[in-house]
C-alpha positions in Angstrom: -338.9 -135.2 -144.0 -339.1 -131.5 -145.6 -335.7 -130.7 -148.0 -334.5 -128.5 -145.4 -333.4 -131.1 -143.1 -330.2 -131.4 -145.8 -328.5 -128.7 -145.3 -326.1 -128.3 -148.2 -327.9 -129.8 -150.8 -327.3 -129.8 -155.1 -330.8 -131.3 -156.5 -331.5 -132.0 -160.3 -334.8 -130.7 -160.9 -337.6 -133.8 -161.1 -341.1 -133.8 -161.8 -341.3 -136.4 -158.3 -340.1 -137.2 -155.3 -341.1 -139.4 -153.2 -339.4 -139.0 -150.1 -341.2 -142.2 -148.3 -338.8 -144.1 -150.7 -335.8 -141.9 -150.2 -333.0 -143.4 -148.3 -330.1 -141.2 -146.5 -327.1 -142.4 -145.2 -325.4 -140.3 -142.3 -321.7 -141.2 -140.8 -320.3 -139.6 -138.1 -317.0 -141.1 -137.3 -315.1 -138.9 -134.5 -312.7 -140.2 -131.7 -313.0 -143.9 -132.1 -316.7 -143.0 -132.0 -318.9 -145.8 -134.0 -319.9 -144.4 -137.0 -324.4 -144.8 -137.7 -326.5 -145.5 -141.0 -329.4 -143.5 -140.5 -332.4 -144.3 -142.8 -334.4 -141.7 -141.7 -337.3 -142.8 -144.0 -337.8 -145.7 -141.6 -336.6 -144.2 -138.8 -333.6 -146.7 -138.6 -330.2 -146.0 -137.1 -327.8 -148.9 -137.1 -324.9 -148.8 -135.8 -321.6 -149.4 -138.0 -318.0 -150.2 -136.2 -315.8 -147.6 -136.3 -312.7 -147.7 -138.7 -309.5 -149.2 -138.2 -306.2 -147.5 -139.0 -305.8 -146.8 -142.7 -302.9 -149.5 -144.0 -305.1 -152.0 -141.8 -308.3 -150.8 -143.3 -307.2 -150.7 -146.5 -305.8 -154.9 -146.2 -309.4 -155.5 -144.5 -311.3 -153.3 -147.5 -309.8 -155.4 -150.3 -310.1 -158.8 -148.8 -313.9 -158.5 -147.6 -314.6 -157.2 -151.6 -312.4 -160.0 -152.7 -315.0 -162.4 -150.8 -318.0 -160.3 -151.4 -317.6 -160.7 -155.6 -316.7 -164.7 -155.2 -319.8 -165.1 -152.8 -322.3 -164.1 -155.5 -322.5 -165.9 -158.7 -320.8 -164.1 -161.9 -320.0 -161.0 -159.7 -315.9 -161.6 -161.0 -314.9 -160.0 -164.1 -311.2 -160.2 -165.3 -309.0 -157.1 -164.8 -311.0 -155.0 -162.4 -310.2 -154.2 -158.9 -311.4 -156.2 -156.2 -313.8 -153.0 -155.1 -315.4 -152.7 -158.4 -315.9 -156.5 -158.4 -317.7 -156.5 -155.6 -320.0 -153.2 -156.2 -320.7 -155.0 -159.5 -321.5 -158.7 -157.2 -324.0 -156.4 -154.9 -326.1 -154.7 -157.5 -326.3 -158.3 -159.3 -327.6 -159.5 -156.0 -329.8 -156.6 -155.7 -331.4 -156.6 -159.2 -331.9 -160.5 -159.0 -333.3 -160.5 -155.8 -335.5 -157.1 -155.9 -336.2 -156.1 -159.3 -336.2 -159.1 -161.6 -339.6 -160.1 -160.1 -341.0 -157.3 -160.0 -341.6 -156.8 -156.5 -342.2 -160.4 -155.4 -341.5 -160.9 -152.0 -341.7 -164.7 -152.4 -339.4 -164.1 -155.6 -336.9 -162.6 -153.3 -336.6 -165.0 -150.8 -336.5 -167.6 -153.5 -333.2 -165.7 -155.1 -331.7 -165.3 -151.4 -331.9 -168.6 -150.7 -330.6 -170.2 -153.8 -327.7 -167.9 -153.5 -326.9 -169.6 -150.4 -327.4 -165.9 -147.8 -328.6 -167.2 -144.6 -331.6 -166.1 -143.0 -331.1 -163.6 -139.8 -333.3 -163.9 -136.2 -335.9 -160.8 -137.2 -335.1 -159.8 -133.0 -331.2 -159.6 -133.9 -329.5 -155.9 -133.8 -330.4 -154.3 -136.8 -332.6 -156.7 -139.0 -336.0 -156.1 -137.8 -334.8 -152.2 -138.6 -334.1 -152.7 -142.3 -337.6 -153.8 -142.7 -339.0 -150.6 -140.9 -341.3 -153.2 -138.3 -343.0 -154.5 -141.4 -343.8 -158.4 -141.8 -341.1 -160.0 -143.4 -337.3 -161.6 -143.5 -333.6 -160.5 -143.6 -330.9 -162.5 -145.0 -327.1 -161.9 -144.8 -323.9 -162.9 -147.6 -321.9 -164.5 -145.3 -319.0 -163.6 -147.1 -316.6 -161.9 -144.7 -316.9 -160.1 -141.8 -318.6 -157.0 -143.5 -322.1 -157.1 -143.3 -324.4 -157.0 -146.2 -328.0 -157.6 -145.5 -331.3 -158.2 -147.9 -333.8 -157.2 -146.2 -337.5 -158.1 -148.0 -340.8 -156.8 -146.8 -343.9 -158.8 -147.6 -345.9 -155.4 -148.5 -343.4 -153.1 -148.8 -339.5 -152.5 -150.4 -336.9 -154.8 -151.0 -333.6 -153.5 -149.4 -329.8 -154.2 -149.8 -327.4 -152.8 -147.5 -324.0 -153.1 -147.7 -321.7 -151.3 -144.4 -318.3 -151.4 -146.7 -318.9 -151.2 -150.2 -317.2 -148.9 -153.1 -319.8 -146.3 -153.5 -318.7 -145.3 -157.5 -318.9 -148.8 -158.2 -322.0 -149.6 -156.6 -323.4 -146.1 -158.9 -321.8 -147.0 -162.2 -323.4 -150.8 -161.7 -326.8 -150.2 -161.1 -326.1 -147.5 -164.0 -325.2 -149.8 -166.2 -327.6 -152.2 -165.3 -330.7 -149.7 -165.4 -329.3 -149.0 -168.8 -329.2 -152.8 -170.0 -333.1 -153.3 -169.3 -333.9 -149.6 -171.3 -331.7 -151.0 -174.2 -334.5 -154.0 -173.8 -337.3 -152.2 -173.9 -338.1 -151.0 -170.3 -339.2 -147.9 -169.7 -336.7 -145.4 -167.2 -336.6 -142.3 -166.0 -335.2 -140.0 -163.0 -337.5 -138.9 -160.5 -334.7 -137.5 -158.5 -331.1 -137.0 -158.2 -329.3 -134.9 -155.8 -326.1 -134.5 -153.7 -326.5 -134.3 -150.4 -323.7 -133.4 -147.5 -323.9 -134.6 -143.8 -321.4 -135.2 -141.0 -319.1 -133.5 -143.7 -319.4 -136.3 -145.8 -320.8 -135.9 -149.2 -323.6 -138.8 -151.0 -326.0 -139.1 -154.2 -329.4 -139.8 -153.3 -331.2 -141.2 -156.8 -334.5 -142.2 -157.3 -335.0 -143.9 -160.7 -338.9 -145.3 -162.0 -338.6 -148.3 -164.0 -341.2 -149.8 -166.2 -341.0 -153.0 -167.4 -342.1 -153.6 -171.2 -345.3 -155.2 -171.1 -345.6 -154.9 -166.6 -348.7 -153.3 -165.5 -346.6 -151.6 -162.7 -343.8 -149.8 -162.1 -340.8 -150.1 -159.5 -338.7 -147.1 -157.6 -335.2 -148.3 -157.2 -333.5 -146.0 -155.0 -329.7 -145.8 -154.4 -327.7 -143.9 -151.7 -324.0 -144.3 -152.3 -321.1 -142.5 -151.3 -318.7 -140.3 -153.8 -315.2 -141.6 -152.4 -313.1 -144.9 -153.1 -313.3 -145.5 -149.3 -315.5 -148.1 -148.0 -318.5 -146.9 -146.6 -322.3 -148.0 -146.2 -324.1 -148.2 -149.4 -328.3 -148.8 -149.3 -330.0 -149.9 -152.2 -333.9 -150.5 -152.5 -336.8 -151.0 -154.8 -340.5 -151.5 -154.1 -343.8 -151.2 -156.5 -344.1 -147.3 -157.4 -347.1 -145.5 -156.1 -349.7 -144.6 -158.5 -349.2 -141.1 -158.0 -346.6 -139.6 -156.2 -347.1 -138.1 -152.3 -344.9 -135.5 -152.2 -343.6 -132.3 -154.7 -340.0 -131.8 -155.4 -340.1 -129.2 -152.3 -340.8 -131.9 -149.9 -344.5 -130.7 -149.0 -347.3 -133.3 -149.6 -349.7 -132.8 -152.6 -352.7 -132.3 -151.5 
């Protein structure tokens, strides 16, 4: 997808980007219209229920996080908001599940399952999407009525998406925890970071490389998340980095 497709678009200059890996997130909430998730880099759109009124919302946003950070083992932490507790329960999912072994599928669905997510019918709405028609399986945190899916290819990325999660939270977690494994040892670095508006709603499209010490490859973990308190679909994913990346910062192939 060339760079032009963003229309309004604040990029921090990197020496890659690999847009197969990118991940965008598009609402479009109008008249009681359903609001979409397009993941344009496999060509998903699912669709997300429309909001309810704000005070309503608002109740439903804090309970569902409430039940997201109890569902996932040490995702409480004393004195933050129920929000950040849950942002902070999803990216420990996500970093257990995707990137602690290093790309394993089978180490994936071994973390899934012994966190109790159930597995999904691949022909359900939505869950052979998330794994872009590749071989592979889709589990759900059945801890409210907001879903959040892991999605793990047997060849390919290891995706968490979330349809009502607190997108600073969800940033300053995986932050923090891409920070914890460099203090270790690991080797990080940006490949891209930019701000990106659509359906007058602004995200921050990242794309970190991580290196662990010792690890003959490296991963892409890449994180869409919104810039607003509001709950809103969050997407993160990680797969084994290319050798060499496929695309310059301008969105052409290198040839």
């Amino acid at each position: 997808m060339p760079a032009s497709a963003f229309p309004r678009s604040t990029r921090r200059p990197a020496h890659r980007w690999t847009l197969g890996l990118g991940i965008a997130l598009a609402a479009s909430v109008a008249g009681g219209v359903s609001a979409q998730t397009v993941l344009p880099a496999a060509g998903i759109v699912t669709p997300v229920p429309a909001p309810a009124s704000s005070a309503s919302a608002s109740a439903t946003a804090t309970a569902t996080a409430t039940a997201t950070a109890s569902a996932v083992p040490g995702g409480e932490a004393a004195g933050l908001p129920a929000p950040v507790n849950a942002a902070r329960a999803l990216v420990r999912l996500f970093f257990e599940a995707c990137v602690a072994n290093g790309g394993s599928y089978q180490g994936a669905v071994d973390v899934a399952i012994a966190q109790g997510l159930t597995p999904q019918d691949l022909e359900a709405a939505g869950a052979r999407a998330l794994l872009g028609d590749l071989p592979g399986a889709v589990f759900r945190l059945d801890a409210s009525d907001s879903a959040v899916l892991l999605a793990v290819a047997e060849r390919g990325p290891c995706l968490l998406w979330a349809d009502r999660a607190h997108g600073p939270g969800v940033r300053l977690a995986v932050q923090a925890a891409l920070g914890e494994r460099a203090a270790r040892g690991d080797r990080l670095e940006v490949e891209a970071d930019r701000k990106i508006e659509h359906t007058q709603a602004w995200r921050q499209q990242t794309l970190w490389r991580l290196r662990p010490a010792g690890a003959a490859a490296a991963l892409q973990i890449g994180l869409v998340s919104t810039l607003t308190d509001a709950p809103a679909p969050q997407v993160l994913r990680a797969q084994i980095a290319p050798a060499s990346p496929a695309f310059a910062p301008d969105g052409l192939p290198l040839r």
